[in-house]
N, C-alpha and C positions, 0 to 999 in steps of 0.2 A: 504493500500500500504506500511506504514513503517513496519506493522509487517512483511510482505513478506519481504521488504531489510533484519530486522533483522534475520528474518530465515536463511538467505541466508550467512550473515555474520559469523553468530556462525556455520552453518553447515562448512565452509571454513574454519574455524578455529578450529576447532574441527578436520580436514582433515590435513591442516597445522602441530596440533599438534603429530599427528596419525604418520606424517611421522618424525617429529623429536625426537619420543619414538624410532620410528625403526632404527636410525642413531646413539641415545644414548645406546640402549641393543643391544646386539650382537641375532637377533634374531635367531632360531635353525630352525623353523617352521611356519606354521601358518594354525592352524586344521581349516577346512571348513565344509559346507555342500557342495552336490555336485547336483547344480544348476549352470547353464553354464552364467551365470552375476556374481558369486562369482568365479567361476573360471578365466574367463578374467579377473576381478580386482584384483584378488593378480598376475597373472600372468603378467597385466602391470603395478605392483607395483614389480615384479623383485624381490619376495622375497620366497621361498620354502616353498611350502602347501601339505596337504593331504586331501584328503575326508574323513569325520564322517563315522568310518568305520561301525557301526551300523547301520548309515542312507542307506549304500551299502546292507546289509545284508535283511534292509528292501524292498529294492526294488528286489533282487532276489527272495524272497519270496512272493512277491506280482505278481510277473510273474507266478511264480511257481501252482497260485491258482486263475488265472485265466486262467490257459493252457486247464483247462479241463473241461468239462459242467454239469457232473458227479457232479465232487468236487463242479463247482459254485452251482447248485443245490440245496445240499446238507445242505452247510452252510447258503444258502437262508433261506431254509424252518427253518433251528436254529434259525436264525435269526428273524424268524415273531415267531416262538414261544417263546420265548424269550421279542420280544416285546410284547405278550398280556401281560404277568405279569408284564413286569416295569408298561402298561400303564391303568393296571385296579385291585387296591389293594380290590379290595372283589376277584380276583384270585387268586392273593399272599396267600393269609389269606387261601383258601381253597388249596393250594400249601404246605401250612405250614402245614397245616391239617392232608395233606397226609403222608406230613413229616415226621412229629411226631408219625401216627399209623402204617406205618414204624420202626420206632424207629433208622431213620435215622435223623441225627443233623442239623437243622432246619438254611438253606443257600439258598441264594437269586443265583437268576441263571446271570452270567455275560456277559455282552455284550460288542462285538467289535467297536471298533474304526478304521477308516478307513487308518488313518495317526499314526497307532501303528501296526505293523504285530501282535504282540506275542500277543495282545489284540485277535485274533484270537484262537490263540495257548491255550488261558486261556475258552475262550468260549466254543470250542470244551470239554474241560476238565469238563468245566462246568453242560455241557451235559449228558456227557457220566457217570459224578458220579449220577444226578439227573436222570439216564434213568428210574430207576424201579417208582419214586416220579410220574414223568411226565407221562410215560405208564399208571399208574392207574388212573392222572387226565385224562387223555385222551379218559379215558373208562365211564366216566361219566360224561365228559365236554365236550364243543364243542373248538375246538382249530382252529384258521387260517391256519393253516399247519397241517401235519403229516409226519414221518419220516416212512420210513418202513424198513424191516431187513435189507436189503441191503445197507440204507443210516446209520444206527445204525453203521455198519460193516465199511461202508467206513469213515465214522466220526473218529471209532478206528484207521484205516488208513492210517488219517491224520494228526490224533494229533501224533502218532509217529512218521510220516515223520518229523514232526515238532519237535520233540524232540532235537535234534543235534543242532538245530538252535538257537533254549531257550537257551539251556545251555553254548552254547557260548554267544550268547548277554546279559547273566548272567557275564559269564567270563570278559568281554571284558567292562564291565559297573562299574566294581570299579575303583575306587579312584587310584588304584594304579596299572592298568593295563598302557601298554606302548604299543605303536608301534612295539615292537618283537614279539606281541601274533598273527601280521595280517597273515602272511606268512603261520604260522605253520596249524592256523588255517582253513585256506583259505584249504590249502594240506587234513588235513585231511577232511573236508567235503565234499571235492570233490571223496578224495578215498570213501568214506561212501555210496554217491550219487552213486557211480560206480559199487557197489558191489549190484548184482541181487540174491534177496530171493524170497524163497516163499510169502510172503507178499506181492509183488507187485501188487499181480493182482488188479486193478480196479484202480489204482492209478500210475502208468507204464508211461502215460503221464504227469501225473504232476512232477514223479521224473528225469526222463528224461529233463523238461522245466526247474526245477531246478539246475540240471547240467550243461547245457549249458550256463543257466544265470548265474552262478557261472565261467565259464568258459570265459563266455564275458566279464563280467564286472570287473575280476580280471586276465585280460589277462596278463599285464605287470607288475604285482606286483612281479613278482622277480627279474624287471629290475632296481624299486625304489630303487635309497641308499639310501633314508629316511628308509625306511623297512628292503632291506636287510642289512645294516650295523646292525641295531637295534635287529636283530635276529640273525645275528653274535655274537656280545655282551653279547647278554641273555646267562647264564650259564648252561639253562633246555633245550638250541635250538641247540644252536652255527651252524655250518655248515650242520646239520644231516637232515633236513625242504627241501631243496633244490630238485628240479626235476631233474634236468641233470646237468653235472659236469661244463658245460659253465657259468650256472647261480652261482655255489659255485664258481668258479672261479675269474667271476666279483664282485662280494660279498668280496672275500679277498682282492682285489685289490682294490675295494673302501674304507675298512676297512683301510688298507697300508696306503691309499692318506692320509685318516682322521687322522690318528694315527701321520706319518710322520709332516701333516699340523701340527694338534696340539703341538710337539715336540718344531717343528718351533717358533711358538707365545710363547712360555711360553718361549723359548732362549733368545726372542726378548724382551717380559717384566721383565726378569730376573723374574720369578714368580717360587716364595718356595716351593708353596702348592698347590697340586692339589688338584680338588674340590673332594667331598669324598660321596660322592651316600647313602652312610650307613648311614646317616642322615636323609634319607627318610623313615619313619618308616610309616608302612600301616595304612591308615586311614582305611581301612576295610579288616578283614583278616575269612577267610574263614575256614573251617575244609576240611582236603583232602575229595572228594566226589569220594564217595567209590561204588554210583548206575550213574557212568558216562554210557551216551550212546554210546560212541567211542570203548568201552571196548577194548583195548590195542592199540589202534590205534597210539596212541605217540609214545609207547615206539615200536612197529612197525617199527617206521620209524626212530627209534635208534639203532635199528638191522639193518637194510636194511644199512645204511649210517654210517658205521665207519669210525672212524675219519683215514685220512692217516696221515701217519710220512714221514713232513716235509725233505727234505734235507737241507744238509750245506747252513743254511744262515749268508749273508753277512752284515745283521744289526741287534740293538739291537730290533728294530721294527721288525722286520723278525720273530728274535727270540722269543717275548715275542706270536707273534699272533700262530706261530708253535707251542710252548710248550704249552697253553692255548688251541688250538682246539685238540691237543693230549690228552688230559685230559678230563677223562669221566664228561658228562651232572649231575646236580645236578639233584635231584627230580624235576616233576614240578608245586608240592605243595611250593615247598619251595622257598622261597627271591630273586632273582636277587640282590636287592639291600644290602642285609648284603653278599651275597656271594664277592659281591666287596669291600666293607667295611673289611672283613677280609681278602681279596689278595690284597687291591692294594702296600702293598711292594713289592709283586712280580712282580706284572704287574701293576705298574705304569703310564705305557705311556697308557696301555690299557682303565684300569680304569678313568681313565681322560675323555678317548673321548666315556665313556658306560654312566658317569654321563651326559655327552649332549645328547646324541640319548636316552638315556632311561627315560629322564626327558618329553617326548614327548608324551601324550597321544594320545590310537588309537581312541576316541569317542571324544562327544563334553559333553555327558552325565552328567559330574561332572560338568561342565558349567553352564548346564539345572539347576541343584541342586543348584547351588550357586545362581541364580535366585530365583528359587523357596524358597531360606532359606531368600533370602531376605525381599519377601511376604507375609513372615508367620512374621515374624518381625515386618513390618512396614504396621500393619492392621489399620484399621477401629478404632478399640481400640484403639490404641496407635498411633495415626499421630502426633503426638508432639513432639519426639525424633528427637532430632540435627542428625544431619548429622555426627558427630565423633559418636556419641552412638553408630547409628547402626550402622557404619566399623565394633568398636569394638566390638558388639555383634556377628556379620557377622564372624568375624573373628574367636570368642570364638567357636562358635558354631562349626565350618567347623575345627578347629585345638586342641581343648579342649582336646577328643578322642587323637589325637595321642601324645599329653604332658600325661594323662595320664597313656598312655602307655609305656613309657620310665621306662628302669628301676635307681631304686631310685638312684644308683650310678652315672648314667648319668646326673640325677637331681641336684645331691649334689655331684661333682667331688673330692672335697675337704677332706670327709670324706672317 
């Protein structure tokens, strides 16, 4: 019975302290998963949340593939083949076999996870490299399944329906992706999903289930000023992501409030320095990818959506947001965050309130990671380390990379 009080005590106070972190930090957000018991508690904690935009991506996809009986089918029968080799290594072995008189490079076949879409998306892929491997074990073993031409075909697909969707929860899973990427993204997959090829046939229903649930479950995401200010901001987006002129419209105006509000507060603290974004150097940086499956789709929608020219305005907020969306989109290989780092003398007031919205992650994914660095830390081997140790190994590890990455002048100012 006393340990139940103390449970009870430290949980309260644990709650207690939760809400006097949120009264001492100016909080900006508060990234969720999107489970309807997390959403009522931040929503009766009165303080601005978003859904793990990942976690969303996963359940439109998981609609998407059970829309059709075809496709469940399909990845069934992968799926039992797949299992006899994890669960009988004299198949491996003769898997391997085949492999190797092949003179193909000797890889274990992957299996999906229920609670990971792409674990899907990798299986499929799995497959369809091992086709020729597995066809010949087929032919001289007994397997619990068989695939036949037409599920070979429809496998092909699927992993490319699913292509689109990788490569953004690719995008959308670093370190230094931000809530500007939700909007754009959202746009083009849905234009992708809407666009009718040859390819479709056999699969017509699953793309179709995908669109809709793309469609439902990101209904009002151009209504969020968490998002759309976020993608105003971004210098690869700004105004050009928008579906209709109503939604850019409220987008500026929530931008205005923000920009104005912030004005406000720095008057009021008599504050020098605005924070400066260009500090945020990527803790993982990519190479432009050059075999995107969107193939122009961004800058698509950078044609479509030029920027209009501003009339006479009457503030310097007016002005800094008009000359700033008048001005062509950077690449969208390139920084958001040095792109501010080198304007904000010009856009001052702008930059200020892009270092809030874009400090916002759209995933919880680097979260997952920091978790995860924790427990590779603090193993079995090593349960003896204080409690400072590992902060500061936690710390090394997850910030090491982006120190660095600095260049050496920013290291040593002095010289």
């Amino acid at each position: 019975m006393l340990w139940l009080i103390f449970i009870i005590i430290i949980t309260l106070l644990l709650i207690i302290l939760f809400f006097l972190l949120l009264l001492l930090l100016k909080v900006h957000a508060i990234l969720r998963d999107n489970a309807s018991n997390m959403k009522k508690a931040i929503r009766d904690l009165g303080v601005s949340s978003l859904g793990c935009f990942s976690h969303m991506i996963q359940l439109v996809v998981h609609d998407g593939l059970l829309s059709q009986r075809s496709v469940s089918d399909a990845l069934a029968s992968g799926r039992k083949i797949i299992g006899h080799f994890k669960h009988s290594p004299l198949a491996t072995s003769r898997l391997e076999t085949v492999q190797t008189g092949l003179g193909m490079p000797v890889k274990r076949l992957i299996q999906d996870v229920p609670t990971r879409w792409n674990s899907t998306f990798y299986m499929t892929a799995s497959l369809l490299e091992q086709k020729s491997a597995i066809s010949l074990y087929a032919a001289d073993h007994q397997l619990p399944a068989t695939l036949t031409a037409s599920d070979w075909t429809l496998l092909e697909k699927i992993n490319t329906l699913l292509a689109p969707f990788e490569e953004i929860t690719k995008q959308i899973s670093f370190a230094t992706s931000t809530t500007s990427e939700v909007i754009p993204s959202v746009i083009v997959l849905k234009r992708l999903l809407a666009k009718q090829t040859t390819e479709d046939s056999g699969i017509k229903t699953m793309k179709a289930t995908l669109l809709a649930a793309m469609g439902t479950r990101f209904q009002t995401v151009e209504a969020e000023p968490l998002y759309s200010v976020s993608t105003i901001l971004d210098p690869r987006y700004k105004d050009r992501y928008f579906t209709s002129a109503e939604s850019s419209k409220l987008a500026r105006s929530a931008l205005t409030q923000e920009v104005e509000k912030n004005v406000e507060s720095s008057l009021q603290t008599t504050t020098t320095e605005a924070a400066d974004p260009a500090s945020k150097t990527p803790r993982m940086t990519t190479e432009p990818n050059t075999s995107s499956c969107f193939k122009g789709l961004y800058e698509e929608f950078l044609q479509e959506h030029a920027a209009e020219q501003g009339g006479a305005s009457s503030t310097v907020t007016q002005v800094q947001i008009e000359t700033y969306l008048a001005e062509k989109t950077i690449h969208r290989t390139e920084s958001p965050f040095e792109y501010w780092g080198k304007n904000k003398e010009r856009f001052p007031s702008l930059a200020t309130t892009a270092a809030k919205f874009l400090s916002a992650p759209s995933t919880s994914v680097d979260s997952e990671r920091l978790f995860s660095t924790a427990s590779n830390i603090l193993d079995e081997k090593r349960n003896r380390l204080s409690g400072d140790h590992v902060e500061t190994l936690i710390f090394l590890k997850k910030n090491l990379p982006m120190y660095l990455s600095l260049n050496p002048k920013d290291l040593n100012p002095q010289k």
